[in-house]
Every structure is written in structure tokens, then in C-alpha cells.
C-alpha positions in Angstrom: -67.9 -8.2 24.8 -69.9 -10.4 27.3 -72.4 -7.7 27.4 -73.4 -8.0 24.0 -74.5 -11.5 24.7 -77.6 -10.1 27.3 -78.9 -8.3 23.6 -78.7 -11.4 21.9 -82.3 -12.0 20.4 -81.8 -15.7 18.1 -84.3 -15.4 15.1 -83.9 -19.3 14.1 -85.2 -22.2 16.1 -83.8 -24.8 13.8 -82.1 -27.6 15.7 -79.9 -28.0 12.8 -76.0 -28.3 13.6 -73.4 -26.8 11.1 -69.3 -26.9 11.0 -67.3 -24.2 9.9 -64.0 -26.0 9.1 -61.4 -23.4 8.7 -61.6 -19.8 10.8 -60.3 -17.3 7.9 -62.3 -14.2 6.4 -64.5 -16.6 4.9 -65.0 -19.1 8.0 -65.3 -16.5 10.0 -67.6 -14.4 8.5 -70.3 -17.0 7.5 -70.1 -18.6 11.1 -70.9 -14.8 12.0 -73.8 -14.4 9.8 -75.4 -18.1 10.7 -74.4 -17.8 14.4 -76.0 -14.4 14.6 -79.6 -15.7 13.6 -79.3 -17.8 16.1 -78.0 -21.0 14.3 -76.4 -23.9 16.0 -72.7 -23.4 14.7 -69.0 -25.2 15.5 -66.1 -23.2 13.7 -63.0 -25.4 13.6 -59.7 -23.7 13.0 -56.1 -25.4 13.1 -54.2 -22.6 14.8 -54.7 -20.8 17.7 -56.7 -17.7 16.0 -59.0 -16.3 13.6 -58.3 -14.8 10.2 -54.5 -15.5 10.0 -54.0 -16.4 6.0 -53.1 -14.9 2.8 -52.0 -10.8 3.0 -55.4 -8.6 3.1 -55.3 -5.2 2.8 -58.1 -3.7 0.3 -61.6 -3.6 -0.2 -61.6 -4.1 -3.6 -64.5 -1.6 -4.2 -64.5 -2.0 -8.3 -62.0 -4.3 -8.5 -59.7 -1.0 -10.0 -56.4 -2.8 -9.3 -56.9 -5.5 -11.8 -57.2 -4.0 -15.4 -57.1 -7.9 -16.9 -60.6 -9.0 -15.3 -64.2 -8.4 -16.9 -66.3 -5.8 -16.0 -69.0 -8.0 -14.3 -66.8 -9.2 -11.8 -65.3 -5.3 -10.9 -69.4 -4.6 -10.3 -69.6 -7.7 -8.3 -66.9 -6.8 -5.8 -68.5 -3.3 -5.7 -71.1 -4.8 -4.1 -69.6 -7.2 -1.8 -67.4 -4.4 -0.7 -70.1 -2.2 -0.1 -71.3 -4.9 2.4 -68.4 -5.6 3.9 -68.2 -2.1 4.9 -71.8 -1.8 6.5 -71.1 -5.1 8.6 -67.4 -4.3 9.5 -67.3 -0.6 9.6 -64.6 -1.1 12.3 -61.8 -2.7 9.8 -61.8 -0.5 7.2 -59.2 2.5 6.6 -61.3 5.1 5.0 -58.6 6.3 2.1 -58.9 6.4 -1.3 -56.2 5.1 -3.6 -54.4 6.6 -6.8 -54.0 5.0 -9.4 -50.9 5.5 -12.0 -49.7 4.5 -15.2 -45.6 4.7 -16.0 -44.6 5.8 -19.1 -43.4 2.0 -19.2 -46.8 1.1 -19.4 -48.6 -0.1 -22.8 -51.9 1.3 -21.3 -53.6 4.6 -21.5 -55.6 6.6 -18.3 -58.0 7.0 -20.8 -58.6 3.2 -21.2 -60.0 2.9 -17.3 -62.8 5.7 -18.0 -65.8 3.5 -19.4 -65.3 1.0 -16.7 -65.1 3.9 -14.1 -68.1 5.0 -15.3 -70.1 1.7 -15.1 -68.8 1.3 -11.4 -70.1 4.6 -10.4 -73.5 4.5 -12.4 -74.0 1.1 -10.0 -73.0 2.6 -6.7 -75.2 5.8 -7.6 -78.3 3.1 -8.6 -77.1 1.1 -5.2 -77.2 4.3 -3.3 -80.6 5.2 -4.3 -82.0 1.7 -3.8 -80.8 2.3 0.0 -79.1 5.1 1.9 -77.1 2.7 3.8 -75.3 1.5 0.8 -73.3 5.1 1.1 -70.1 4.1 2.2 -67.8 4.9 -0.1 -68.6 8.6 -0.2 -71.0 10.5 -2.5 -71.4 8.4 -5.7 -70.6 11.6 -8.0 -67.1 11.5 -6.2 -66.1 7.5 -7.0 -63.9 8.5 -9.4 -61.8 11.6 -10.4 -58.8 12.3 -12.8 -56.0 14.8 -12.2 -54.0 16.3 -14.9 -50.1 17.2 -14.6 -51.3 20.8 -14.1 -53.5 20.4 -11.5 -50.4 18.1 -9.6 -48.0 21.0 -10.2 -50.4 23.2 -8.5 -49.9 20.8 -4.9 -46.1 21.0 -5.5 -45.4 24.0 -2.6 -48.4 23.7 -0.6 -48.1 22.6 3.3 -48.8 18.9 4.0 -52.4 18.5 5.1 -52.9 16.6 8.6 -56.3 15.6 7.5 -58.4 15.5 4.5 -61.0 18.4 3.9 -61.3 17.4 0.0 -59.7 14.8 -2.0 -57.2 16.6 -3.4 -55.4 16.5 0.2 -54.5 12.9 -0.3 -52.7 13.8 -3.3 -50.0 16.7 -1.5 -48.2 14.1 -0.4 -48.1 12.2 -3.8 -47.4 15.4 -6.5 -44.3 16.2 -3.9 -43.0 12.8 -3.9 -43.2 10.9 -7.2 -41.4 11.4 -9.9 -44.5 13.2 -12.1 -42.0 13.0 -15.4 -42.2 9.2 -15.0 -46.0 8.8 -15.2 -48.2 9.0 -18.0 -51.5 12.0 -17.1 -54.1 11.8 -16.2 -53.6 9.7 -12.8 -56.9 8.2 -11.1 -58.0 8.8 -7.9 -60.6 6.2 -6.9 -62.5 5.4 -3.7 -60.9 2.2 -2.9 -60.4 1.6 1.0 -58.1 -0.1 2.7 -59.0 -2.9 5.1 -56.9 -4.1 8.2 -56.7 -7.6 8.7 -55.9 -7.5 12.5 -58.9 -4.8 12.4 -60.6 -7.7 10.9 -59.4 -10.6 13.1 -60.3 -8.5 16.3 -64.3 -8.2 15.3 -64.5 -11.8 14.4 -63.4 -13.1 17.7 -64.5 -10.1 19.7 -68.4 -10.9 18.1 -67.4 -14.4 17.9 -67.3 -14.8 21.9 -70.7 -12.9 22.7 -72.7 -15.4 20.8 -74.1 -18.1 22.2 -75.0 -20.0 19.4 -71.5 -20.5 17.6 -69.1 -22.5 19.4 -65.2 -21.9 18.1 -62.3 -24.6 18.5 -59.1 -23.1 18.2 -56.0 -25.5 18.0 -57.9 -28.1 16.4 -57.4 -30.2 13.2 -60.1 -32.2 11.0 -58.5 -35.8 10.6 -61.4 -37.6 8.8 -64.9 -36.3 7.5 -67.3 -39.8 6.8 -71.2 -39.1 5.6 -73.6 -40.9 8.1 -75.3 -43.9 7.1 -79.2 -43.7 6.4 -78.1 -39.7 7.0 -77.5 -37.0 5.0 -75.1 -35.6 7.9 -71.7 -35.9 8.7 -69.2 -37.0 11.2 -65.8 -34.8 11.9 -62.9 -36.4 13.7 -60.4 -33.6 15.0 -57.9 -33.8 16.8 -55.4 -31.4 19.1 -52.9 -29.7 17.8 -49.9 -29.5 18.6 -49.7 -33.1 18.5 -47.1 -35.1 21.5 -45.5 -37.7 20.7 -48.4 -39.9 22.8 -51.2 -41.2 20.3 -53.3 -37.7 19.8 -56.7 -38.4 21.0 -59.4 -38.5 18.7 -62.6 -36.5 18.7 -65.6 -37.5 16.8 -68.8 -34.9 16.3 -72.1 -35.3 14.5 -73.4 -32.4 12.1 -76.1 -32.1 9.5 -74.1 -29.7 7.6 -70.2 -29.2 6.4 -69.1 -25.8 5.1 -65.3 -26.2 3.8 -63.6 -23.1 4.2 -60.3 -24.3 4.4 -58.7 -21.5 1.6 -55.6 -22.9 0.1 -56.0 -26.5 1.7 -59.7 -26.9 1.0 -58.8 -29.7 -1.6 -57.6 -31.7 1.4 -61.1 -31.7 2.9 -62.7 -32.4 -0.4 -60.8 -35.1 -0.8 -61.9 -36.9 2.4 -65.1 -36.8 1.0 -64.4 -37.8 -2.8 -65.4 -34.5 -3.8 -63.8 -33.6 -7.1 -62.8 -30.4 -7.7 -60.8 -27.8 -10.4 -58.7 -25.2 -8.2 -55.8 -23.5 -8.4 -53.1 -22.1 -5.3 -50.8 -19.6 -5.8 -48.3 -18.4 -3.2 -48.2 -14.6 -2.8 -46.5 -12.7 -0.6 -46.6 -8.5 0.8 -43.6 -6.9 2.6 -43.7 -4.8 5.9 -41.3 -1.3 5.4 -40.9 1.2 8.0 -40.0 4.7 6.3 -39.5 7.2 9.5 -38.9 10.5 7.1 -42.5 9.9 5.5 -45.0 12.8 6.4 -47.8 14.2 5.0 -51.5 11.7 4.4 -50.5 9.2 2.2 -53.7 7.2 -0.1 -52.6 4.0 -1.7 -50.9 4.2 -4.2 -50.6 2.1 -7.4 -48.2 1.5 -10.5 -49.8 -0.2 -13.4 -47.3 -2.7 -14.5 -47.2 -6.0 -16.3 -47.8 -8.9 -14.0 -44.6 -11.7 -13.7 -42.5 -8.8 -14.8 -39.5 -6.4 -13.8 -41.8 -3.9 -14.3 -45.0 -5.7 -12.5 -47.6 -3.2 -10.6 -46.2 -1.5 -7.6 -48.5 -1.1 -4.6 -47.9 1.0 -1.7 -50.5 0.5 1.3 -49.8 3.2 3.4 -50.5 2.4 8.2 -50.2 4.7 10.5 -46.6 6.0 12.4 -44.6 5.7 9.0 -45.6 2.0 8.2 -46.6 0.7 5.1 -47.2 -2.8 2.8 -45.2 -3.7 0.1 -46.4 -5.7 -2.9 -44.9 -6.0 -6.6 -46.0 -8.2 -9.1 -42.7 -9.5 -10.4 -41.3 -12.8 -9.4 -38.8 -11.4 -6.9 -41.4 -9.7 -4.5 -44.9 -10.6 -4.5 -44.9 -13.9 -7.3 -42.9 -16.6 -7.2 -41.4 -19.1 -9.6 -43.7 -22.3 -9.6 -46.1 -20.7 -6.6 -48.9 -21.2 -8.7 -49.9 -24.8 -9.1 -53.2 -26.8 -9.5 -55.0 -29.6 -8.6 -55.2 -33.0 -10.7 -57.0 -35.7 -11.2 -55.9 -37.6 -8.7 -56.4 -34.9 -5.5 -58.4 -31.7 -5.5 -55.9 -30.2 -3.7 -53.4 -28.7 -5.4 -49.4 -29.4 -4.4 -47.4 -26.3 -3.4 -43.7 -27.4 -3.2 -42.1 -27.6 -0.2 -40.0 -25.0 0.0 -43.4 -22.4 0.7 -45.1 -25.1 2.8 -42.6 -24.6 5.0 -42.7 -20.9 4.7 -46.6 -21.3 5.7 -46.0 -23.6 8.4 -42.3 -23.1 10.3 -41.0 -19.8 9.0 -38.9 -17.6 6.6 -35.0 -17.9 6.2 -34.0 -14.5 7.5 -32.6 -13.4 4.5 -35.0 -14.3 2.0 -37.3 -11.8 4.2 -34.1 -9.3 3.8 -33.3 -9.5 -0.2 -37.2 -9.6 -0.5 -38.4 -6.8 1.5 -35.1 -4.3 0.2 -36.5 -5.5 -3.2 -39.9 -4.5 -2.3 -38.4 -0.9 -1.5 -36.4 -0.7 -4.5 -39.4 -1.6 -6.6 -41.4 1.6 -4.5 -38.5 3.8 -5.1 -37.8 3.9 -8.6 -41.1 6.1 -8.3 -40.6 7.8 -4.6 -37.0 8.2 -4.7 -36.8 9.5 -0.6 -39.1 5.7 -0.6 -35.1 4.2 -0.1 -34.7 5.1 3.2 -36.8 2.5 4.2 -36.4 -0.3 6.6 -37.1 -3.7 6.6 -39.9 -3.7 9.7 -41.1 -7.5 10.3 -41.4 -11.1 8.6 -43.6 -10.3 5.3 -47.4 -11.2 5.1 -47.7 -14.3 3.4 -49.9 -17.4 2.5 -51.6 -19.0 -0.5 -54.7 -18.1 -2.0 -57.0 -20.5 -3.6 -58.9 -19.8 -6.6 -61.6 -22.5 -7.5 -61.7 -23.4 -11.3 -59.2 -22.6 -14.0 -59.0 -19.2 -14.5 -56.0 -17.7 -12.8 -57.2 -14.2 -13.3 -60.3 -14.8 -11.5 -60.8 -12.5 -8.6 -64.7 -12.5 -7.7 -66.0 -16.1 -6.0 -67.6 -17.1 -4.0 -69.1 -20.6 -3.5 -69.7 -24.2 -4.7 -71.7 -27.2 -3.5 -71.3 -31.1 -3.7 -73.7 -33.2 -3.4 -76.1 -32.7 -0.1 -75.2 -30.5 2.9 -71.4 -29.7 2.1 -70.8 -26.4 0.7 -66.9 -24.9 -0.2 -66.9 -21.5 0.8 -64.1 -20.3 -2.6 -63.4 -16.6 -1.8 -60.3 -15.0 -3.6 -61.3 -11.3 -2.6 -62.1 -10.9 1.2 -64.9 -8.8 0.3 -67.1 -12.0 -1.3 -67.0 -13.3 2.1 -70.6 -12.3 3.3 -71.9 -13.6 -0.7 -70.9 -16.7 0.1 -72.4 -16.7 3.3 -75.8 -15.7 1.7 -75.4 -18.5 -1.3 -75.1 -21.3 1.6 -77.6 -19.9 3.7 -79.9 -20.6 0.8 -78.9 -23.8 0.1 -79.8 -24.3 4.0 -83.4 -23.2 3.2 -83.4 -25.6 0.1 -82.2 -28.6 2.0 -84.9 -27.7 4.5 -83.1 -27.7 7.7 -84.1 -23.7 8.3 -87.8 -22.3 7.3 -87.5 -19.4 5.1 -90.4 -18.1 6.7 -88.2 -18.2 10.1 -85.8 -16.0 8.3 -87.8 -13.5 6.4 -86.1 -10.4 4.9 -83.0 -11.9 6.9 -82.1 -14.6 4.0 -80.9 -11.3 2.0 -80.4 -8.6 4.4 -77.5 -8.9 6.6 -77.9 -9.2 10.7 -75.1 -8.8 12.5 -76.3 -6.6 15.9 -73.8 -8.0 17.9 -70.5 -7.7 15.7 -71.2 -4.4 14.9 -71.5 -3.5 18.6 -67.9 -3.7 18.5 -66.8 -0.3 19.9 -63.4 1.4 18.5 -61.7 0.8 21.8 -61.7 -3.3 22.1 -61.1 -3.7 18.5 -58.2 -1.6 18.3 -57.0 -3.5 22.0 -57.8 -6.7 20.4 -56.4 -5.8 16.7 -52.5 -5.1 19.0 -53.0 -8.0 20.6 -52.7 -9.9 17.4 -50.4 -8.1 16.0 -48.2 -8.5 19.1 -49.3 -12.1 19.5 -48.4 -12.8 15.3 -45.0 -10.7 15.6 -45.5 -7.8 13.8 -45.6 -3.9 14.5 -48.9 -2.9 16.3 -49.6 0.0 13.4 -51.1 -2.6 11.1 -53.5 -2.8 14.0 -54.6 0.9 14.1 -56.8 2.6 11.7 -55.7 5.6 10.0 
């Protein structure tokens, strides 16, 4: 990636100094978009990588997994995910997903149409405001329903190896699932997948060809203290892991904070009084290896009442068999008391112990055991041959912040305090590159970058040298992760 840096044509000559603290999606993305312009920027992350937090594994392209949220916010992750394709086309897993309703389920198919149709009259007008925005296939083609009979027709055809049309993606599914169980029609819906490793790898990869954005791994923010007579900010980090010897203490000057710390942002709001409403909720996704499975596989998805026995099942399907696991009941995915939020006393709200230490050390082996086999279970009572599955690595885990108090909301963004701190807030990995824009702005209005510097750039999105990423290095950096994090290098390939 070193060659990228010769190409590397800064658009700002702002003197301006910015820290990133925390190097997730969100951290990760907006020190790409600022460091690519040519801004002067520091991303501090506690461990020894980037993008290692809470299971990601969907675009989120209409927000079609979540029935309970408002239409405004589905056409606002539309969006977002239509950008995050353009600027990492190397992360995604081009696959649609089908969605199905049991006949357990209080909800009709029919119930989803004038949403669906809302999503794809915006992706056509997005479209035809710009080419580029066509991503996610032909507009026309968002969204289709299939009947029972139209199933029954795939029942004795031969298992495509690759899709010519989209009813390939569904052989695989008609000979599989138990068709008597679901209610018709089913959905099929342009909803990608997106790999975090995939993800991970361009970061860093883009990360190291720019000059402009310096990255310290292994480090962690001990006090934050506002400047006197200033409006900027001094960070004390220090080294992790820590010796028993006194750690030593580094102390940096910036004009500008951006808090993307995800679940323990309240910690760094607190170091600077900063009052805040959030909630944190625990979640976990489970790693299965079926070796029988054959055929393309989309994503698949069970409608089901969330916190229940019968919560939505989710099947993300990888490549060589493997697939992620997650089921909205309080055995798999949920977990008694993992939601919790902040008070009055602390923005940051207190997970108990028992899933710190899950975040932080690592999972009793047979809590991964019961939960993954009941991951499987949860799958099979819709894929029957789903059984055979194995448990195939610790699960994907961490805890998701969601800024305010509505635990159902899934598009977010950003929030300010005073002068020159920002809280990057993303629940959705896709509102990443929003937020990125929203404190880029705020940079303008605080006057530390001239908008005229910036032009058409303060909207549109430059990223030349992350999206010189070729195939190759992501995918070698993407199983280097995966290796390096312990888990099975085919959540590091795309499909």
C-alpha cells in the first residue's frame, strides 16, 4: 500500500490537529475521510487493531430487518448504505437476502409492501440524481415477492454455482426450508452483506498510505483537560498493556476531540463533564460450520418477536460452508440485563460484570458451546439438515451503544458538546461516513478548515487512496485478522 502514498494529492492546508479516540467502523472511517483531504489527524485505539467491536455483518440497505422502526430511518440507512458501498466496494458480499414470515408470526408479507415501495421509489430518485449511486442493482429489482408456487417450481432444479437472475439465490432456500412452516409470499430484498475483516483490512491498509493521519495502536486515553485561554484539548494516553512499573504518561495538544469510543464513549464524556442519555446493550452472533451445505445461499431471515422463543432468526451465509448465527431471544443473541443505561451520575452506562469480562478476557467455553448449539437449533427448526452443524469458533460479540432513549433506534449518527468535541453515535455501520460529514461541518463552522478549501468535497466523498485497495491485499490483510483475532479465515473472503 506504500504506493498509494506517491498519489497522495492533500486538498486542505489547515494546520488544524484532530483526535480520533477509538479505531472502530466509526473511528476509522471519519479519520479516513478527514485524513484523506489532507487533514492533520491522530486515531487512538486501545487494542492492537482497527474495527474489532460489536458483530457486523449487513448493510442495512432499508433497514428491512427491523419491522418496529419508522420509515424515515429505513430511507436514511438506504442512503448511508449506498455510500458505504461506493467508498468500500471491497467489503461488501454482493447477496441479496430473503426475508420470511412463520406462520408463528402475528405479521403479514403484505404488511412490508408500502415501505418496500417507498425504499425503492428513493433508490430509483437516488439513481437518477447520480449513476454512481447504482449499487444495489437496478432500482426496479430492490424488491421482489415469491409465491408458494413459484418456490415449488425450484423444488427439483440443479443447484446453481452462480447467480444469472435472482431467483438462483432462492434453489437453495425452496429445497431446504420447511415451505409449510412459512406464511407466502416471502421477500427477496437487495440487502448485502458486509465483512468486517473485509472492512478492518481497507481501513488499515488505506490507513497506512496516508500521510496525514497518524494511528496509535495499543494506546489508552487516561485524562482529556480543555486548554486554558484555548478552545483545544490536551489527551494523556498511555501504553497498554500496562507492567506493573508506573505506566508512563503521554500528554498531546489538539484543537479538536472526536469521541468514537462505541459502547464506552460515556467514559470519555465523562472526563470532560459532558452529559449525556445513552444506552448499551450487549449482543452477541455465533460462528457454525455446516460441511453438507451446497448450493448459493442469500441471507436468510425469520420474522420473529424480539426477547422471545420465537425471536427473528438470521442466517448470514461465508464462503466454504460457514455461516453467522443470530436469534433474538435471550439465549442466543439478547441477554438478560445486557441492556442498561446511563444515569445521572455517569454518561456511561454500567454493563455488569459478567459481559465486561466477556469483552475484555474471554468466554467460558461452554457458554460459547450451549450458545452456539442453541444458535443451530434456533436455524433448524426451519432448515431441518441446518442440525448438522458445528460449533466453528468463539462467537462475535460486543456492546453497542445507542445514544438517547430509544432502544429501537437504529439510524445515528452524531452529537456535539460544547466547542470542538464531537461523539461520533453510530448503531448501524453504514451511518459511519454521515457522521463523518456532520463533523466535518462543524469543522468548517468552528473555522478551523475554509469551506472554500473544501469545495464540493464537504458533501461528496474522497477517498482515492482507500479505494485503491486491490482484491488481493484486502483479502491477505482481511485472513490476517481473522487469523490474528482466532477465527476461521472464510469470514475474511468475499462470496
Amino acid at each position: 500500500m506504500n504506493k498509494t502514498s506517491k498519489a497522495y494529492q492533500p486538498l486542505l492546508s489547515s494546520k488544524a490537529k484532530i483526535a480520533i479516540i477509538g479505531g472502530g467502523v466509526a473511528g476509522s472511517t471519519i479519520a479516513l475521510r478527514f485524513a484523506e483531504l489532507g487533514l492533520d489527524t491522530t486515531l487512538i485505539e486501545k487494542g492492537p487493531s482497527l474495527v474489532n467491536g460489536p458483530p457486523i455483518c449487513h448493510l442495512h440497505a432499508g433497514g428491512n430487518l427491523y419491522r418496529e422502526i419508522c420509515d424515515e430511518q429505513c430511507l436514511t440507512l438506504l442512503k448511508q448504505s449506498i455510500d458505504t458501498v461506493k467508498v468500500y466496494p471491497q467489503s461488501v458480499n454482493i447477496r441479496p437476502t430473503v426475508i420470511a414470515l412463520p406462520k408463528t408470526d402475528n405479521g403479514q408479507p403484505e404488511d412490508l409492501l408500502p415501505r418496500l415501495e417507498k425504499l425503492r421509489a428513493k433508490y430509483s430518485e437516488l439513481v437518477a440524481q447520480d449513476s454512481r449511486n447504482k449499487v444495489l442493482g437496478e432500482p426496479e429489482n430492490y424488491f421482489k415477492f415469491y409465491s408458494r408456487t413459484e418456490l415449488d417450481a425450484l423444488l427439483d432444479l440443479p443447484l446453481p454455482k452462480t447467480a444469472k437472475n435472482d431467483s438462483d439465490w432462492l434453489v437453495a432456500f425452496a429445497q431446504h426450508v420447511d415451505l409449510d412452516s412459512l406464511k407466502f409470499p416471502v421477500l427477496l430484498v437487495q440487502e448485502y452483506g458486509l465483512s468486517a475483516f473485509r472492512f478492518a483490512a481497507i481501513a488499515s491498509l488505506a490507513i497506512e498510505g496516508l500521510p496525514s493521519c497518524h494511528l496509535q495502536t495499543n494506546k489508552q486515553v487516561v485524562a482529556i483537560v480543555q486548554q486554558e485561554n484555548s478552545l483545544g484539548w490536551q489527551v494523556s494516553t498511555q501504553t497498554l498493556p500496562q507492567h506493573q512499573q508506573s505506566p508512563t504518561i503521554i500528554h498531546q495538544h489538539f484543537d479538536y476531540v472526536i469521541n468514537a469510543c462505541g459502547f464506552k464513549s460515556g467514559e470519555i464524556d465523562d472526563m470532560v463533564s459532558a452529559k449525556r442519555k445513552r444506552m448499551v446493550e450487549f449482543k452477541a452472533a455465533y460462528v457454525a460450520h455446516w460441511p453438507q451445505c451446497q448450493g448459493l445461499w442469500p441471507e436468510i431471515v425469520f420474522y420473529g418477536e424480539r426477547g422471545t422463543p420465537q425471536g427473528m432468526a438470521q442466517l448470514t451465509p461465508y464462503p466454504d460452508g460457514y455461516f453467522q448465527l443470530h436469534g433474538m431471544t435471550q439465549d442466543i443473541t439478547l441477554f438478560d440485563q445486557g441492556l442498561v443505561a446511563s444515569s445521572l451520575e455517569s454518561a456511561q452506562p454500567q454493563l455488569a460484570k459478567r459481559f465486561i469480562e466477556k469483552i475484555d478476557k474471554k468466554w467460558p467455553e461452554q457458554l460459547v458451546h450451549n450458545r452456539t448449539l442453541g444458535s443451530i437449533e434456533h436455524i433448524a427448526q426451519f432448515i431441518s439438515a441446518f442440525s448438522s452443524a458445528e460449533v466453528a469458533a468463539k462467537p462475535l460479540f460486543g456492546a453497542q451503544q445507542i445514544p438517547g432513549e430509544d432502544a429501537d433506534l437504529r439510524a445515528a449518527d452524531v452529537s456535539f458538546y460544547g466547542q470542538h468535541y464531537a461523539r461520533a453515535e453510530i448503531v448501524k455501520a453504514s451511518s459511519a461516513l454521515a457522521a463523518g460529514d456532520a463533523i466535518l461541518k462543524n469543522l468548517v463552522d468552528c473555522g478551523l478548515i475554509a469551506a472554500l478549501e473544501l469545495g464540493r468535497y464537504l458533501t461528496e466523498h474522497y477517498f482515492p487512496i482507500s479505494q485503491q485497495c486491490s482484491e488481493i491485499e484486502v483479502t491477505e490483510r482481511a485472513i490476517m485478522l481473522a487469523k490474528q483475532r482466532e477465527y476461521p479465515i472464510a469470514l475474511a473472503k468475499n462470496l
